[in-house]
C-alpha positions as CSV (number, residue, x, y, z in Angstrom):
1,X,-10.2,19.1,-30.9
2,X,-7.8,19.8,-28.2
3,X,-8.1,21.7,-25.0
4,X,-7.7,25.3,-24.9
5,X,-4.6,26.2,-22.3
6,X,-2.5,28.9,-20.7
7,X,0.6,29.4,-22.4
8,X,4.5,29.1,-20.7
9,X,2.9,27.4,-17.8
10,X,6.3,25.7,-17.3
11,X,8.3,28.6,-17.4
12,X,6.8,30.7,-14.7
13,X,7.8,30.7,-11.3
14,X,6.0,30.8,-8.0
15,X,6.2,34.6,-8.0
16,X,4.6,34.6,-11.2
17,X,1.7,32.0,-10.9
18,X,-1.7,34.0,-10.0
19,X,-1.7,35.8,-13.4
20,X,-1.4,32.0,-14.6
21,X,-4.3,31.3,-12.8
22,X,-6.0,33.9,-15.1
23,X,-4.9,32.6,-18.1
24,X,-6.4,29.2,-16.7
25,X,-10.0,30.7,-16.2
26,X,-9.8,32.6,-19.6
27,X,-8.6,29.3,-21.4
28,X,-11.2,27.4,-19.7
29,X,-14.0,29.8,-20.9
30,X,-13.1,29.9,-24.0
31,X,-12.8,26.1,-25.4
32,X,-15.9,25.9,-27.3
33,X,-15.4,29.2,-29.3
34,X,-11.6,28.2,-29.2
35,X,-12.9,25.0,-31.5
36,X,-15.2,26.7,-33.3
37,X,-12.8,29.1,-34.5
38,X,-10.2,26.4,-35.6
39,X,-12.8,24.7,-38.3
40,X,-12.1,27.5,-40.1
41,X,-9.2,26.8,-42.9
42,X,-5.9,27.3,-41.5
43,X,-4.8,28.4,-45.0
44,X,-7.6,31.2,-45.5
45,X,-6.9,32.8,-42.1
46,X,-3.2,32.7,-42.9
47,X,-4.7,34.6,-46.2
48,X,-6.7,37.2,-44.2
49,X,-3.9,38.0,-41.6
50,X,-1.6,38.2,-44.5
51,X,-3.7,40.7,-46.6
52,X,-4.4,42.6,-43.2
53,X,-8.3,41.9,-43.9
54,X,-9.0,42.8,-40.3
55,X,-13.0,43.4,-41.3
56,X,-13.1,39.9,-42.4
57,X,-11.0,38.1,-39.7
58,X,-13.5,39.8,-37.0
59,X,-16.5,38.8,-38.7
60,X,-15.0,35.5,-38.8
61,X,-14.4,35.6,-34.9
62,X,-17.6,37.5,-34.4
63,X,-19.4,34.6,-36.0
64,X,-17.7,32.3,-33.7
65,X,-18.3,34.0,-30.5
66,X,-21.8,34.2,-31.2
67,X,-22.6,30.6,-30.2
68,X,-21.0,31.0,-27.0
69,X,-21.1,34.7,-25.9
70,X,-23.4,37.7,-25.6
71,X,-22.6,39.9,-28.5
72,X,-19.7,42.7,-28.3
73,X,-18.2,40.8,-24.9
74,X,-15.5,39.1,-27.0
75,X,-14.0,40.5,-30.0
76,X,-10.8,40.7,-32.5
77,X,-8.3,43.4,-31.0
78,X,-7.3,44.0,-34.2
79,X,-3.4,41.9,-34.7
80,X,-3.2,38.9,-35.8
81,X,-0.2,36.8,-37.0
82,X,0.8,33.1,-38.2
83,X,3.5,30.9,-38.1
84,X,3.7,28.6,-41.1
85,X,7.2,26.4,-40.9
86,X,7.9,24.2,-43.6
87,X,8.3,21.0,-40.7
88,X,5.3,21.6,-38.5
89,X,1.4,22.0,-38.4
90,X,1.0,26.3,-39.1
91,X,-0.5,28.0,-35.9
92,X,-2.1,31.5,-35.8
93,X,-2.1,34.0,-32.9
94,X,-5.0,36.8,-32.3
95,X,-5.4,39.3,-30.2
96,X,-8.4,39.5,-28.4
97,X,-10.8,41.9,-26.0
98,X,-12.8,40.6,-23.3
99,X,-15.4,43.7,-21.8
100,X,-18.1,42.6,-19.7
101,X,-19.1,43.3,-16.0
102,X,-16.6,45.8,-15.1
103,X,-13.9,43.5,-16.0
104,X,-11.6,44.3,-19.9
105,X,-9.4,41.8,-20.4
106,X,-6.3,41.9,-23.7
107,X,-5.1,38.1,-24.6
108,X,-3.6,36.9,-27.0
109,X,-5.0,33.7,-28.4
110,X,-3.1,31.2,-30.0
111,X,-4.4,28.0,-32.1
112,X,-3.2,25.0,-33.7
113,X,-4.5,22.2,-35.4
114,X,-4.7,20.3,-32.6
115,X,-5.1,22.9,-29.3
116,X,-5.0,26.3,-28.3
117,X,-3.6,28.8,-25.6
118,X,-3.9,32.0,-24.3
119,X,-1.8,34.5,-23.2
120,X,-2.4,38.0,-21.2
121,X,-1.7,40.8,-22.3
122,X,-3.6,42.8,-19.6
123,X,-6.4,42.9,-17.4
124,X,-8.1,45.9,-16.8
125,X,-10.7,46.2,-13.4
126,X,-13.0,49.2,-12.3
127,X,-12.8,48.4,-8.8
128,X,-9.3,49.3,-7.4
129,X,-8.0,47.8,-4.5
130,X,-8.5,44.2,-5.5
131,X,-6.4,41.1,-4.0
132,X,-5.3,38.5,-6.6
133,X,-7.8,36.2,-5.6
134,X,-10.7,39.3,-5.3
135,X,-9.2,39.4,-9.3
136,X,-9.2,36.1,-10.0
137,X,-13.1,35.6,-9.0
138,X,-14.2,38.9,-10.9
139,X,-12.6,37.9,-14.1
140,X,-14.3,34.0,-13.7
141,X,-17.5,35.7,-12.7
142,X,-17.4,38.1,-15.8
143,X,-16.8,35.2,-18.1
144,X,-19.2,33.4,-16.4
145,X,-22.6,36.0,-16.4
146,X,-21.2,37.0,-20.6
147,X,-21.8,33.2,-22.0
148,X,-25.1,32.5,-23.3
């Protein structure tokens, strides 16, 4: 399987790169569940997001998270969509919730057969006054201490 990575990382500027360097830490994180979740049939997902069978697509993601993560830190934000062309492989976007250790974090996760991405929606911190880097560490931190 294919690493998990930050989406648009050409596209952004030098203005934009620190929330890039979140998407990094979250990508990073989450590799193992990232692979986990893409043994599942590419068809039968496209099913459940089709059918809007959101109880079953987050069992599906809670029973991949639960290898990796302390239970109810990662979970299905409850979209999903899929993009099936007729001349490529078909790849599926979730959104997703990350709450743990003061940090909530929205993504949107994307997979393919053969990697993965993420993008943020938003990051949410209880302490205010944070630099980027202050952010950065909290949010690597929180991932960190909510792996098992």
């Amino acid at each position: 399987m294919g690493p998990t990575k930050a989406m648009n990382a050409r596209k952004r500027t030098l203005r934009q790169r620190r929330p890039f360097e979140r998407e990094q830490i979250i990508a990073d994180a989450l590799v193992d569940f990232a692979s986990e979740l893409r043994l599942t049939d590419a068809a039968e997902l496209m099913s459940m997001i089709r059918n809007d069978h959101a109880a079953n697509i987050a069992d599906l993601v809670n029973s991949s998270t639960e290898l990796f993560f302390k239970s109810g830190t990662l979970r299905y934000a409850l979209s999903a969509s899929f993009k099936a062309p007729w001349d490529a492989t078909p790849t599926v976007e979730i959104d997703m919730e990350f709450r743990h250790a003061a940090v909530c974090a929205f993504f949107r996760l994307t997979i393919g057969q053969r990697r993965a991405g993420v993008e943020i929606i938003d990051i949410l911190f209880e302490e205010r006054g944070l630099d980027d880097f202050a952010k950065a560490e909290r949010l690597s931190d929180a991932l960190e201490s909510a792996r098992l």
